[in-house]
Jmol script that loads the backbone (N, CA, C; Angstrom):
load data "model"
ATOM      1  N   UNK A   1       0.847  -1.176   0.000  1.00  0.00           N
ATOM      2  CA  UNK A   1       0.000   0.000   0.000  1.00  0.00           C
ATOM      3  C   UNK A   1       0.885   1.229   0.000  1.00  0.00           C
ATOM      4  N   UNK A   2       0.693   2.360  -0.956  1.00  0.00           N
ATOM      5  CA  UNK A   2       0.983   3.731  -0.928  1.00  0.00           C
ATOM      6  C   UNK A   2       0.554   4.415  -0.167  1.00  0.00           C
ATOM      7  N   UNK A   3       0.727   5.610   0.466  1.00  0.00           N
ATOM      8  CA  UNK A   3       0.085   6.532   1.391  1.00  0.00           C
ATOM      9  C   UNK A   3       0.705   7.886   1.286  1.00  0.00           C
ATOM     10  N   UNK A   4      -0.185   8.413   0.541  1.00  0.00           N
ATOM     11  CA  UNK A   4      -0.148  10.169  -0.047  1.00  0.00           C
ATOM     12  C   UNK A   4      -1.051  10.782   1.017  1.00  0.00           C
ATOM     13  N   UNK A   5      -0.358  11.830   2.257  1.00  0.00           N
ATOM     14  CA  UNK A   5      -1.266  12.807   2.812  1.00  0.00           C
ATOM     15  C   UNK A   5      -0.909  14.175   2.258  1.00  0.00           C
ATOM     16  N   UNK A   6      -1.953  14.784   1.311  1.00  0.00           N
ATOM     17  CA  UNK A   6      -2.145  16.111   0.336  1.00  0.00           C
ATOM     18  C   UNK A   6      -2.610  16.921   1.468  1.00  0.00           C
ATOM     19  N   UNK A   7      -2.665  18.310   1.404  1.00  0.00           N
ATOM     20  CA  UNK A   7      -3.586  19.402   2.085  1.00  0.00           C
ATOM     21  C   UNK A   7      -3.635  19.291   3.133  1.00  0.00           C
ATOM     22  N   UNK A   8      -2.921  18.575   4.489  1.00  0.00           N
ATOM     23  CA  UNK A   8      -3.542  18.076   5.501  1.00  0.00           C
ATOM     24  C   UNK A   8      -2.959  18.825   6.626  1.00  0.00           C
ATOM     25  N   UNK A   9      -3.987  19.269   7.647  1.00  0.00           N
ATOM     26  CA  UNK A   9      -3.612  19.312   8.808  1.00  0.00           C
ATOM     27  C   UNK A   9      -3.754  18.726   9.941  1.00  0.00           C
ATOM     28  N   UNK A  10      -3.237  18.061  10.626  1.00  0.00           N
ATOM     29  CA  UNK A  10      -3.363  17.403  11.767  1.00  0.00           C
ATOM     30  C   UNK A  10      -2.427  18.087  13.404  1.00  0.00           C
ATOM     31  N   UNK A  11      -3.438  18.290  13.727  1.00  0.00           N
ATOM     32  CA  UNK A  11      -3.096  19.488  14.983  1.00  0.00           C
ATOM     33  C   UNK A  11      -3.651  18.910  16.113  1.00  0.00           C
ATOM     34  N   UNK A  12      -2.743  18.527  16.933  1.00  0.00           N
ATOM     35  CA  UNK A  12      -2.854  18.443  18.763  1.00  0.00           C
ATOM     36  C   UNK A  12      -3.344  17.343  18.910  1.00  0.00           C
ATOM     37  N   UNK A  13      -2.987  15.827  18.064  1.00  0.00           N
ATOM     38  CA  UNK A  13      -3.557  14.669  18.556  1.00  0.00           C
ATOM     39  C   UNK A  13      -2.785  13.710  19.693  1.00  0.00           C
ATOM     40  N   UNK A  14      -3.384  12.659  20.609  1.00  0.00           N
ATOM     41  CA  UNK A  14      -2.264  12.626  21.364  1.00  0.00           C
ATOM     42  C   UNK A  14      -2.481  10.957  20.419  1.00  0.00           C
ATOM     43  N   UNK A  15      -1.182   9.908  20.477  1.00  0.00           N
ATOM     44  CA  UNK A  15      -1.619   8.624  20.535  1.00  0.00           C
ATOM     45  C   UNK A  15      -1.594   7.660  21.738  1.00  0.00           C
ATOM     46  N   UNK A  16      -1.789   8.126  22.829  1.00  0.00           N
ATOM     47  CA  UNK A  16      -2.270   7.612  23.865  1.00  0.00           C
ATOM     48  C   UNK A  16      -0.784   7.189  24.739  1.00  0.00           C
ATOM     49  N   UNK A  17      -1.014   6.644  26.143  1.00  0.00           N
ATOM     50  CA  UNK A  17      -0.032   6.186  26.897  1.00  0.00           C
ATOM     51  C   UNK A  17       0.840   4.901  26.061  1.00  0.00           C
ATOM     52  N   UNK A  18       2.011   5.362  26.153  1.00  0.00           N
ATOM     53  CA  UNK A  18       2.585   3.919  25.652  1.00  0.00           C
ATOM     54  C   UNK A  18       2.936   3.254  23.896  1.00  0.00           C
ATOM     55  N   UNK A  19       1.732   4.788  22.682  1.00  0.00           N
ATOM     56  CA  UNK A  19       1.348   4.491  21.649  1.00  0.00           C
ATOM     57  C   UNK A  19       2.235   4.978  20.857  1.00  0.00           C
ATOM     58  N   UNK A  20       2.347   5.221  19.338  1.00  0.00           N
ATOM     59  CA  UNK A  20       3.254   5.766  18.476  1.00  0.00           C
ATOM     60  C   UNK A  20       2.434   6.519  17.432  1.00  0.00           C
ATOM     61  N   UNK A  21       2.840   7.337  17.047  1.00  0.00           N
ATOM     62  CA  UNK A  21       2.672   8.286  15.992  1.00  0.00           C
ATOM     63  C   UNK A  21       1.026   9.177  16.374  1.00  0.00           C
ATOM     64  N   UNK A  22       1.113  10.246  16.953  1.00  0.00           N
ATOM     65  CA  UNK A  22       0.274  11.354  18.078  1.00  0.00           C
ATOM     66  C   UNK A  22      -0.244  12.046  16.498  1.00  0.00           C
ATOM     67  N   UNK A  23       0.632  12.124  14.861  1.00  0.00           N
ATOM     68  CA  UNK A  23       0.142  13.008  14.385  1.00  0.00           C
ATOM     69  C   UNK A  23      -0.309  11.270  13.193  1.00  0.00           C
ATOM     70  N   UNK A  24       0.481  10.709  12.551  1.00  0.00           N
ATOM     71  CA  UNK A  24       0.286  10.095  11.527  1.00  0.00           C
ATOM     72  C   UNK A  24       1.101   8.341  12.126  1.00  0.00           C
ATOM     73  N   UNK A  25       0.496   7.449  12.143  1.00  0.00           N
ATOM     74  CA  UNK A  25       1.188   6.079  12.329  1.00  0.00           C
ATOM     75  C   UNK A  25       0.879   5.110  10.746  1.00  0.00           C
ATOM     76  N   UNK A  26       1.966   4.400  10.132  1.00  0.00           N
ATOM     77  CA  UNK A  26       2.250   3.905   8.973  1.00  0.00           C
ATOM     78  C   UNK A  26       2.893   2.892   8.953  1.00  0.00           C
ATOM     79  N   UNK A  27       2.601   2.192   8.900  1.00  0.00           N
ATOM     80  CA  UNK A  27       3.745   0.665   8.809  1.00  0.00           C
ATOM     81  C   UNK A  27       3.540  -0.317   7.599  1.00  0.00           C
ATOM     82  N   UNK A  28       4.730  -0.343   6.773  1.00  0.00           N
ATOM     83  CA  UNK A  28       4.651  -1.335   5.951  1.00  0.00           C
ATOM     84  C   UNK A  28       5.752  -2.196   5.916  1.00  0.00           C
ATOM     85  N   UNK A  29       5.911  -3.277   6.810  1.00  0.00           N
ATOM     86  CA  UNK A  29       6.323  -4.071   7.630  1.00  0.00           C
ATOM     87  C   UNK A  29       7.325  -4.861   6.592  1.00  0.00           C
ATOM     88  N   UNK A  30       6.842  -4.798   5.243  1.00  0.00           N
ATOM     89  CA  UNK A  30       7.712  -5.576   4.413  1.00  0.00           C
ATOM     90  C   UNK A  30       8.479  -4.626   3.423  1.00  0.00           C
ATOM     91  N   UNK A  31       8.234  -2.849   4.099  1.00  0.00           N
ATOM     92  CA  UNK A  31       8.700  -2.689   3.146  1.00  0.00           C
ATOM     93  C   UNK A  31       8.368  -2.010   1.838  1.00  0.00           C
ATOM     94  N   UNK A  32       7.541  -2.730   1.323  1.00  0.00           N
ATOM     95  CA  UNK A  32       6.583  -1.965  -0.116  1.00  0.00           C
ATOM     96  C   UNK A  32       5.977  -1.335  -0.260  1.00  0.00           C
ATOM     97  N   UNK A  33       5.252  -0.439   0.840  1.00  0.00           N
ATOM     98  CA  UNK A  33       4.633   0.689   0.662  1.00  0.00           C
ATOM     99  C   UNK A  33       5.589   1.535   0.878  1.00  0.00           C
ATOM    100  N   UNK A  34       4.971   2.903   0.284  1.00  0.00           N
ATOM    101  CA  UNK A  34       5.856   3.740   0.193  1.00  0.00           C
ATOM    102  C   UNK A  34       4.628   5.058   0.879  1.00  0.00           C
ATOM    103  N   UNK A  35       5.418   6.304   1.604  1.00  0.00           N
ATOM    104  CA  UNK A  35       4.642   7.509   2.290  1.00  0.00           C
ATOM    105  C   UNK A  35       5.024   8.689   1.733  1.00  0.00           C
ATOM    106  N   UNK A  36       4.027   9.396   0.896  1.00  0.00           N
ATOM    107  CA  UNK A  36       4.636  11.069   0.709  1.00  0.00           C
ATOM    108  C   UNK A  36       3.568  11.871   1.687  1.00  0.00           C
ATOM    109  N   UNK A  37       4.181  12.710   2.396  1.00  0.00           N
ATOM    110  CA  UNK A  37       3.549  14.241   2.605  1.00  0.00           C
ATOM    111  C   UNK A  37       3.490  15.470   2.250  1.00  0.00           C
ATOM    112  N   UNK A  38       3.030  15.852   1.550  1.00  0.00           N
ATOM    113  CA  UNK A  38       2.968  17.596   0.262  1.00  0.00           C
ATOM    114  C   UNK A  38       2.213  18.106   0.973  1.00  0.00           C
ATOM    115  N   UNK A  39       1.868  18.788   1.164  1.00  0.00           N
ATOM    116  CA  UNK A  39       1.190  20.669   1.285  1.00  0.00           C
ATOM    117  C   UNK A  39       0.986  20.568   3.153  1.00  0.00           C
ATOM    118  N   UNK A  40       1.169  19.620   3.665  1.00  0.00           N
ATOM    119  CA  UNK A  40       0.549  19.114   5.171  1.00  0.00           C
ATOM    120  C   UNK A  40       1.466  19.989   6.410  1.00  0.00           C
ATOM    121  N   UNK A  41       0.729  20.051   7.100  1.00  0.00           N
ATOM    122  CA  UNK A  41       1.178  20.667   8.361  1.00  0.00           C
ATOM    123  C   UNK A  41       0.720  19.416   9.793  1.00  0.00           C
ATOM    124  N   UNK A  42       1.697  19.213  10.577  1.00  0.00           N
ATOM    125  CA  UNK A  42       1.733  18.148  11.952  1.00  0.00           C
ATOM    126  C   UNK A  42       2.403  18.864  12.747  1.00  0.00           C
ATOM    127  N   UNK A  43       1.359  19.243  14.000  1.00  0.00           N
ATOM    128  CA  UNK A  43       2.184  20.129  14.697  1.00  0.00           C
ATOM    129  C   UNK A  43       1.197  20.090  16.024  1.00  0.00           C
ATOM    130  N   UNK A  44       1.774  19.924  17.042  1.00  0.00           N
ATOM    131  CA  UNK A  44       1.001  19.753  18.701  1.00  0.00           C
ATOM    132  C   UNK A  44       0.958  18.064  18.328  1.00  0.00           C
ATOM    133  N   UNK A  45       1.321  17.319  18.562  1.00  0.00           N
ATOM    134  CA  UNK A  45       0.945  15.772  18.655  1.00  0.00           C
ATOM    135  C   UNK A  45       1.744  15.339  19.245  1.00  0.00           C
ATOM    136  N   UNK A  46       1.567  14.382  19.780  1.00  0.00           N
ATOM    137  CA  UNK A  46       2.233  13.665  21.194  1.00  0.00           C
ATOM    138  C   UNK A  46       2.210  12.378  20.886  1.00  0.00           C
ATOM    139  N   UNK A  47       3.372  11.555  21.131  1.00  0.00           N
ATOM    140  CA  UNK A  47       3.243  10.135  21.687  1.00  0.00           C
ATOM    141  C   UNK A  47       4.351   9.914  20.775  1.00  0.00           C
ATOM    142  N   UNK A  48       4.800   8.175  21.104  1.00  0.00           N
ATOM    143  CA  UNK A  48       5.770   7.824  20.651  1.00  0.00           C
ATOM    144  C   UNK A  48       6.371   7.911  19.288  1.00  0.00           C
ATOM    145  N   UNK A  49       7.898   7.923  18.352  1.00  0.00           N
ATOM    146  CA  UNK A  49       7.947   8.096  17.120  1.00  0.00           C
ATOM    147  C   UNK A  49       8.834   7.041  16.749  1.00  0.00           C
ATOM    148  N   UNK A  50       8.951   7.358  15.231  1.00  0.00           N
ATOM    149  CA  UNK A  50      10.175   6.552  14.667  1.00  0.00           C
ATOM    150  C   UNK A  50      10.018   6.536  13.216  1.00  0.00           C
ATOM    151  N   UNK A  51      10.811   6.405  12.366  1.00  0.00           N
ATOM    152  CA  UNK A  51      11.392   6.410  10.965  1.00  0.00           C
ATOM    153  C   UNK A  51      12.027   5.464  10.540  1.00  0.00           C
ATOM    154  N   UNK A  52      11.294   4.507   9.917  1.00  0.00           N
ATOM    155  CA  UNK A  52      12.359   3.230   9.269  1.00  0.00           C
ATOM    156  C   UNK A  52      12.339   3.543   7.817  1.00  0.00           C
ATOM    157  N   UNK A  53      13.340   3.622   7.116  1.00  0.00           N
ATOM    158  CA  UNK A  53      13.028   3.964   5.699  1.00  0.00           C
ATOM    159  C   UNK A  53      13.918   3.551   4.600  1.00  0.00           C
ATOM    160  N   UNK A  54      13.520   2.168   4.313  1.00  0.00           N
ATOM    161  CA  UNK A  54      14.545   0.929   3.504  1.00  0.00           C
ATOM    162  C   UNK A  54      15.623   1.839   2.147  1.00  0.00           C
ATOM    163  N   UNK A  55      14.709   3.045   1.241  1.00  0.00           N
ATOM    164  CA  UNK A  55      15.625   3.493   0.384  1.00  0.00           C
ATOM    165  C   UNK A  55      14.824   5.067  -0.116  1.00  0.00           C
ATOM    166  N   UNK A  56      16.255   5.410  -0.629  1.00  0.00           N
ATOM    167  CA  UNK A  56      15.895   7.200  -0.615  1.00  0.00           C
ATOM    168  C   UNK A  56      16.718   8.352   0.274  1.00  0.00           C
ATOM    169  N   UNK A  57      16.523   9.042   0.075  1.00  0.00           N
ATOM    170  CA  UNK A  57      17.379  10.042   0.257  1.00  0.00           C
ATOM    171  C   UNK A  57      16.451  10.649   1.840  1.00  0.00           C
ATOM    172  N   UNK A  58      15.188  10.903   1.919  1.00  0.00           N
ATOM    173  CA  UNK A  58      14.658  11.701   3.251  1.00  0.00           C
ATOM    174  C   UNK A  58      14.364  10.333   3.941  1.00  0.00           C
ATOM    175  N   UNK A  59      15.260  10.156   5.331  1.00  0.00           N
ATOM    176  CA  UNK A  59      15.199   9.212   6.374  1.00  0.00           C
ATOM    177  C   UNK A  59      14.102   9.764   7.705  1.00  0.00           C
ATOM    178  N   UNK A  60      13.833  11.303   7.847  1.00  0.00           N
ATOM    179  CA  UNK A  60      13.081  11.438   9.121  1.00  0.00           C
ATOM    180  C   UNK A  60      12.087  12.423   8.335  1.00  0.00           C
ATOM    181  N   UNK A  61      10.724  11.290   9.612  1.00  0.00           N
ATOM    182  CA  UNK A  61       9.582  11.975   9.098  1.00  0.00           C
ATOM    183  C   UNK A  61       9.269  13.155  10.754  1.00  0.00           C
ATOM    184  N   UNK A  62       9.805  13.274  11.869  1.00  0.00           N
ATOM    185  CA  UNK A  62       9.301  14.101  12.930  1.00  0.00           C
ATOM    186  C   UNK A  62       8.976  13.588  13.376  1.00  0.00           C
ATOM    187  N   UNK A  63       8.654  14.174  14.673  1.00  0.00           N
ATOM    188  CA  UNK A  63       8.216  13.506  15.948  1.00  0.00           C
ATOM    189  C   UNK A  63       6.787  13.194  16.186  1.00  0.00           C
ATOM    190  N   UNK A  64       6.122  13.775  15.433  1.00  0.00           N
ATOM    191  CA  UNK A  64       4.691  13.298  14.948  1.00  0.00           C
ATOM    192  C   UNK A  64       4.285  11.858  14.412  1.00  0.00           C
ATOM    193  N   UNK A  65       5.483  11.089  13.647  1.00  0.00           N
ATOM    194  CA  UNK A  65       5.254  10.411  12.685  1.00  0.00           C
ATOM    195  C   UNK A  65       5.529   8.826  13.102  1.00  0.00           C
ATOM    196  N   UNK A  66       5.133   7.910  13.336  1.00  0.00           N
ATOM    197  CA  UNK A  66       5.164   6.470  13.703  1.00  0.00           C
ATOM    198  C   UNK A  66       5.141   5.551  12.187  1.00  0.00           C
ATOM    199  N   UNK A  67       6.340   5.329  11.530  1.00  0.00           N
ATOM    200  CA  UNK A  67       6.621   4.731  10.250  1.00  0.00           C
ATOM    201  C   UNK A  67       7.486   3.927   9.976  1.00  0.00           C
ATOM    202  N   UNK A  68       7.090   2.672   9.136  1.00  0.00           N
ATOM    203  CA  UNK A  68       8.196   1.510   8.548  1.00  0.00           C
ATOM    204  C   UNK A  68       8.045   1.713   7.428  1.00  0.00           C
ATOM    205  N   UNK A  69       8.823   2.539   6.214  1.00  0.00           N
ATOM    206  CA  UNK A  69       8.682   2.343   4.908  1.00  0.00           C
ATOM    207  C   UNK A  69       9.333   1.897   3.927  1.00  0.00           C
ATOM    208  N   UNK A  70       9.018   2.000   2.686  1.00  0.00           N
ATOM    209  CA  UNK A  70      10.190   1.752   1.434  1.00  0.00           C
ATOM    210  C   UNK A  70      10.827   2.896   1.283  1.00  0.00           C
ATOM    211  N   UNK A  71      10.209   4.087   1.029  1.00  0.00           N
ATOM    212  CA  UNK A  71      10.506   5.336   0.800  1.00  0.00           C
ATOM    213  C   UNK A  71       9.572   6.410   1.226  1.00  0.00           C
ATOM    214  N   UNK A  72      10.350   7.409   1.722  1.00  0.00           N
ATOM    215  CA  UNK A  72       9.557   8.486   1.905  1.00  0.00           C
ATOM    216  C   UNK A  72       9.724   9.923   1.310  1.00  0.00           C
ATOM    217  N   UNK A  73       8.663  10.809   1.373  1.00  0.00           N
ATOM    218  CA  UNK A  73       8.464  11.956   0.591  1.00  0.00           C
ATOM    219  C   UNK A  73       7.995  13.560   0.943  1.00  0.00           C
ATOM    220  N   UNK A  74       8.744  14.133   1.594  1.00  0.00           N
ATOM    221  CA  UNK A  74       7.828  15.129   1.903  1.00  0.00           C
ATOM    222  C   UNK A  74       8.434  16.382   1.477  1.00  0.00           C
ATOM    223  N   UNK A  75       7.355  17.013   1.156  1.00  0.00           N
ATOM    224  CA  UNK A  75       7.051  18.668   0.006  1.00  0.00           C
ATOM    225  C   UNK A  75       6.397  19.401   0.632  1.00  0.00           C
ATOM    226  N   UNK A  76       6.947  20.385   0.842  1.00  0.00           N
ATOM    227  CA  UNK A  76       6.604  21.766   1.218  1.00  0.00           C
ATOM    228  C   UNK A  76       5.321  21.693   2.858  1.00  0.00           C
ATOM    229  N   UNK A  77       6.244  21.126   3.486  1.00  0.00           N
ATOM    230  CA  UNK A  77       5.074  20.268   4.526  1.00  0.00           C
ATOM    231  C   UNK A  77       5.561  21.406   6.073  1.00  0.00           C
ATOM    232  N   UNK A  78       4.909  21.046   6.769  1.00  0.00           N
ATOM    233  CA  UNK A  78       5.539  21.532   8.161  1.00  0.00           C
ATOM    234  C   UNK A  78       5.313  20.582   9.305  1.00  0.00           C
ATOM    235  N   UNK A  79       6.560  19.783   9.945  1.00  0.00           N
ATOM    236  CA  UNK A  79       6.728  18.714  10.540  1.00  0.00           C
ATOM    237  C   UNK A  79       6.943  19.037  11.697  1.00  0.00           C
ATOM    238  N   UNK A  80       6.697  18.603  13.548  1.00  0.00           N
ATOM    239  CA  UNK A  80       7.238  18.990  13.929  1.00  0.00           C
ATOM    240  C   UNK A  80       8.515  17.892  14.678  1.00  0.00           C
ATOM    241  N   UNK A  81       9.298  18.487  15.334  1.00  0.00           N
ATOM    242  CA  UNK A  81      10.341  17.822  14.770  1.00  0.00           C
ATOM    243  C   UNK A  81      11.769  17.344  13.977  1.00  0.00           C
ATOM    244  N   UNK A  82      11.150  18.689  12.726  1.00  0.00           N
ATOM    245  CA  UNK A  82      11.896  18.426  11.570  1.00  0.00           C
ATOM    246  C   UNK A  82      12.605  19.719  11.934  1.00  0.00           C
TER     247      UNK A  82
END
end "model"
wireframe off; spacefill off
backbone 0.3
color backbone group
């Protein structure tokens, strides 16, 4: 599975005691999906993070972001974190 977040804002979510990714959580466990973020703003979110990212040049998605990918993508975004 691919996962394109366009236009998006996600503001002040928590992911709970103990949880990962407060703004966006993504896992593609083998690998083959791939994550872009363009025009998006993540900012106030809480809870655990991480960035796995098998190939490509952008390795961190912020402290918002709970992800295992192939590749990742982000454009003109505002992370926080980053």
């Amino acid at each position: 599975m691919n996962l394109k977040v366009c236009g998006t804002a996600v503001l002040g979510n928590a992911a709970g005691r103990g949880a990962f990714g407060g703004g966006l959580f993504f896992t593609s466990n083998d690998f083959g999906g791939t994550l872009s973020i363009i025009d998006s703003t993540m900012t106030g979110n809480t809870g655990g993070y991480w960035t796995v990212v098998a190939s490509g040049a952008t390795k961190n998605a912020g402290t918002a972001v709970g992800t295992n990918t192939k590749s990742l993508t982000i454009v003109n975004s505002t992370l926080q974190g980053l």
